[in-house]
C-alpha positions as CSV (number, residue, x, y, z in Angstrom):
1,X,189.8,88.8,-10.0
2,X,190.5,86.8,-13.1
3,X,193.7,86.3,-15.3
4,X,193.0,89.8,-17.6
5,X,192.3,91.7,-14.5
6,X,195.1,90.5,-12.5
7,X,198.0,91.1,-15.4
8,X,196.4,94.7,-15.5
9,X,196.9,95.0,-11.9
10,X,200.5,93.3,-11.8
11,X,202.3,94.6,-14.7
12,X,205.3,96.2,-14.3
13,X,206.0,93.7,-11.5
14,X,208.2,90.8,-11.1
15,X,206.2,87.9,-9.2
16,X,207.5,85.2,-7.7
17,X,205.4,82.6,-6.9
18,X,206.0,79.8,-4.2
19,X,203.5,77.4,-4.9
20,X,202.0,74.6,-2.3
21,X,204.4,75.7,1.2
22,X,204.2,73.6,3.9
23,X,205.8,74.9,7.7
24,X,209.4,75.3,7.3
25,X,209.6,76.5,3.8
26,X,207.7,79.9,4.3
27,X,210.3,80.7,6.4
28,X,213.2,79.9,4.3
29,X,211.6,81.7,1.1
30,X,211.1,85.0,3.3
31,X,214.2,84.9,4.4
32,X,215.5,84.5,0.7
33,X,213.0,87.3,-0.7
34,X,214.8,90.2,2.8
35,X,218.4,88.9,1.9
36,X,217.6,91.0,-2.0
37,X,218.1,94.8,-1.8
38,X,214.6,96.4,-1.6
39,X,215.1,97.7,-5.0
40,X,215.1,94.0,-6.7
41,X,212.7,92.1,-4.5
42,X,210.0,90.7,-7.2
43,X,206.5,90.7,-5.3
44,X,205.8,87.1,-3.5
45,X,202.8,85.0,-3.5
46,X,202.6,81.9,-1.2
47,X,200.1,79.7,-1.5
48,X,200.2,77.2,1.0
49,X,199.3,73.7,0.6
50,X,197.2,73.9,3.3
51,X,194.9,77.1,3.0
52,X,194.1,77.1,6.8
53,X,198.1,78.1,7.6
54,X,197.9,81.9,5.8
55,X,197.5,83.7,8.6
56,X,200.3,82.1,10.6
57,X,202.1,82.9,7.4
58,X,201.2,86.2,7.1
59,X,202.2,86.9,10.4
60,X,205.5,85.5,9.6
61,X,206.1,87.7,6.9
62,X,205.0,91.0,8.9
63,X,207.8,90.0,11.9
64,X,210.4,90.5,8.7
65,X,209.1,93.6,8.4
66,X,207.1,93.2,4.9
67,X,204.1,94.6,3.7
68,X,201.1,91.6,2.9
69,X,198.0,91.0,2.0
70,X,196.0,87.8,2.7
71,X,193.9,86.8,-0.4
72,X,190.8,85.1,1.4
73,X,190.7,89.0,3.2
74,X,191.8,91.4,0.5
75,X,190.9,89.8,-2.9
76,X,191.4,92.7,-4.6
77,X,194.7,93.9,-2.3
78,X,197.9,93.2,-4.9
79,X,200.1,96.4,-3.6
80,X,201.8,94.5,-0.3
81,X,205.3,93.0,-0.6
82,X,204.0,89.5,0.2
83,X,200.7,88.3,-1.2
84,X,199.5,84.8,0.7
85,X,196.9,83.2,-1.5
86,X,195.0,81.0,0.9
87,X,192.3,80.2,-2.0
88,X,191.6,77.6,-3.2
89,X,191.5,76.3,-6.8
90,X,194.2,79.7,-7.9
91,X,197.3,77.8,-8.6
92,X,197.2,77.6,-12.2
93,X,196.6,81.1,-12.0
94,X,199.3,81.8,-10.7
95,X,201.2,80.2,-12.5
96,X,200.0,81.6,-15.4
97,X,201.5,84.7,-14.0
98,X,204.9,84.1,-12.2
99,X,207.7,85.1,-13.7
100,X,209.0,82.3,-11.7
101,X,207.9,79.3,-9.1
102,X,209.4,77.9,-6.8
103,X,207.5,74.2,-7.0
104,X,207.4,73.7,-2.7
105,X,207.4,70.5,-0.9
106,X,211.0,70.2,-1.9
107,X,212.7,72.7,0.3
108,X,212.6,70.7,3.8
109,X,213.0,66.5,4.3
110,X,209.9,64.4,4.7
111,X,207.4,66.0,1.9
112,X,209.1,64.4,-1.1
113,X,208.2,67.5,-3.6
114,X,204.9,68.6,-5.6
115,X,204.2,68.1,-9.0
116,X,206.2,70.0,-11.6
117,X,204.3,69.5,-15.0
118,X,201.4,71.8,-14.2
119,X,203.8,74.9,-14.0
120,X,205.8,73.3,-16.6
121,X,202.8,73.4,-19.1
122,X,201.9,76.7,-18.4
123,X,205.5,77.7,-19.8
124,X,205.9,78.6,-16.0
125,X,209.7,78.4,-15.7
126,X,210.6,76.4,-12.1
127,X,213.0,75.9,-9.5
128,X,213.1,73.2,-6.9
129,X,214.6,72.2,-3.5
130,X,216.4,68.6,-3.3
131,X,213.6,67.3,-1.8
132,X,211.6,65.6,-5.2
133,X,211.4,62.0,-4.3
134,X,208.1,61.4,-5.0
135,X,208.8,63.3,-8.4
136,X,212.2,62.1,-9.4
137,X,211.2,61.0,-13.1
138,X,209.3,64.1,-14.0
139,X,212.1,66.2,-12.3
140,X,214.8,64.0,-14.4
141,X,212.8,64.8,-17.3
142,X,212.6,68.3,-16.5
143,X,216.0,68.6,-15.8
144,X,217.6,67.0,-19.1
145,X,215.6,69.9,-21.4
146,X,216.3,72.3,-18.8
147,X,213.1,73.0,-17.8
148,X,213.7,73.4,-14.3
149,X,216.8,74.1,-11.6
150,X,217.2,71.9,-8.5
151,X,218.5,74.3,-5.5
């Protein structure tokens, strides 16, 4: 489904993406996402770095008791709680559609953060773990026009 198709399908929803996961972030970001009352949890889409992990992912978000959908299996399935997009070459959009993204690789030690600038041009707005050292100008950047919030 394209960008058209997928606002059609999506509107009236708040989506949050979190965009390139590695292990040990998915599980921090469900946990986050259960913690909100039902009746303001925005709809989820992971897309791991690594499309091979979305079915361990999936799984994880089925023993917190939410509803997903794996992309690669259910292109067209956008009802579930938790969407994993484990496609490749979707980022941008997604992007394109978050309402916000949580730019991965930053939420756990030893990654050293993802690139923020391609959310950033889509007008994507962004939040970050403390994790960006490989980033630290283009978060600094970011950061002094308030373009995007380091948790």
């Amino acid at each position: 489904a394209g960008l058209a198709s997928l606002q059609q399908a999506l509107a009236g929803h708040r989506l949050l993406l979190a965009a390139s996961t590695h292990p040990g972030e998915d599980a921090l970001i469900l946990e986050a996402l259960t913690a909100l009352p039902v009746e303001v949890r925005p709809r989820l889409v992971i897309v791991p770095r690594h499309v091979e992990r979305g079915p361990s992912i999936a799984e994880l978000a089925r023993t917190r008791g939410l509803s997903v959908s794996l992309r690669s299996a259910e292109p067209e399935a956008l009802a579930a709680e938790v969407l994993v997009a484990d496609t490749l070459g979707e980022l941008g959009l997604w992007f394109r559609l978050a309402d916000l993204a949580i730019v991965a690789g930053s939420l756990v030690p030893g990654i050293g953060g993802h690139n923020p600038l391609e959310p950033a041009r889509l007008g994507c707005p962004i939040v970050s773990g403390p994790h960006v050292e490989n980033w630290l100008t283009a978060y600094a950047d970011l950061s002094a026009v308030e373009g995007v919030t380091l948790a």
